[in-house]
C-alpha positions as CSV (number, residue, x, y, z in Angstrom):
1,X,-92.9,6.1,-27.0
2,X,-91.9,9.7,-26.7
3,X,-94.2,11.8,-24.6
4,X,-93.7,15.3,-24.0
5,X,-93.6,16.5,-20.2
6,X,-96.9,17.8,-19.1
7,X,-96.7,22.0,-17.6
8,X,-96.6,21.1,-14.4
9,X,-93.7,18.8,-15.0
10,X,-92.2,22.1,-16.6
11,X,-92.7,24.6,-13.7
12,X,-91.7,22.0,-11.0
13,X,-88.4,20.8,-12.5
14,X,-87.4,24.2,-13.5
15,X,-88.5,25.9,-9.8
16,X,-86.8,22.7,-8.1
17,X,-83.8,23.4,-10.3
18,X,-82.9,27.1,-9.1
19,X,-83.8,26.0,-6.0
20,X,-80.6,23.0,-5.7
21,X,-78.5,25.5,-7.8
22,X,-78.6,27.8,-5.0
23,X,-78.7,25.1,-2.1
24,X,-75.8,23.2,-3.8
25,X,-73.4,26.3,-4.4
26,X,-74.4,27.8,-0.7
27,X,-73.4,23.7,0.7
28,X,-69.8,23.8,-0.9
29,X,-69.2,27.2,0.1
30,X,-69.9,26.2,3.6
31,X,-67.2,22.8,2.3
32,X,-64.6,24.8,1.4
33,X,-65.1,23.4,-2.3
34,X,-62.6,26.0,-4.6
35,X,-64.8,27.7,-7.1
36,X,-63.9,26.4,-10.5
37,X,-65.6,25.1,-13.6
38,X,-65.0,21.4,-12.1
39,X,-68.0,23.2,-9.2
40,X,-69.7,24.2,-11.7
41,X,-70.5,21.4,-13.8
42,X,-70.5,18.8,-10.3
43,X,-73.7,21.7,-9.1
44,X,-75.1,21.7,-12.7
45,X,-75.3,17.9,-13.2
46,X,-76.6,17.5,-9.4
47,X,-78.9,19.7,-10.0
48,X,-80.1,18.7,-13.3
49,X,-80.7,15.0,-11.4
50,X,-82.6,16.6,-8.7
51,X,-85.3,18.3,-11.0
52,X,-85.7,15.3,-13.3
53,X,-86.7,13.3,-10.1
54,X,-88.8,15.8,-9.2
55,X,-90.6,15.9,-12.5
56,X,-90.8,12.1,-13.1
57,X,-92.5,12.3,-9.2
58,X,-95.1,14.9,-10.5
59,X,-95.8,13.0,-13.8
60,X,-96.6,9.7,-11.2
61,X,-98.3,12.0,-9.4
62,X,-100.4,13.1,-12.7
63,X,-100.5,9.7,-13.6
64,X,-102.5,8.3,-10.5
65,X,-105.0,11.1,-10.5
66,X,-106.1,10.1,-13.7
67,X,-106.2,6.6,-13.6
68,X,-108.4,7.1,-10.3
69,X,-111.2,9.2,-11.8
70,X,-114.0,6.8,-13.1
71,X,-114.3,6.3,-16.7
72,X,-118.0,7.5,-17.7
73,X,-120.5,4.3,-19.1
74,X,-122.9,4.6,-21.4
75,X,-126.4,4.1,-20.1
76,X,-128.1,0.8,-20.3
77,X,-130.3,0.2,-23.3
């Protein structure tokens, strides 16, 4: 089912995302890759991929945390 991302998914993906933006535009300068809208939307989709991966990793991240904190009893009768 349909789960929305948690916030640290949000601040993660979005952070990683500037972050390959700038890395991927400042790598195919240093290519000699002409600017165009073809660049553009090759950096966009890139970087879209590399903040989705890094939000899925937090969420398994999330994920294992909880599952490894005990789950409470109740007290023996």
């Amino acid at each position: 089912m349909f789960e929305l991302p948690s916030l640290a998914n949000l601040v993660v993906s979005t952070l990683v995302f500037c972050v390959a933006v700038w890395y991927l535009h400042r790598y195919f300068d240093t290519q000699g890759l002409p600017k165009g809208m073809t660049r553009t939307l090759l950096v966009m989709c890139l970087a879209t991929l590399v903040s989705w991966a890094a939000g899925h990793a937090v969420d398994l991240v999330q994920e294992q945390f909880v599952a490894a904190q005990p789950v409470p009893r109740a007290p023996p009768l």
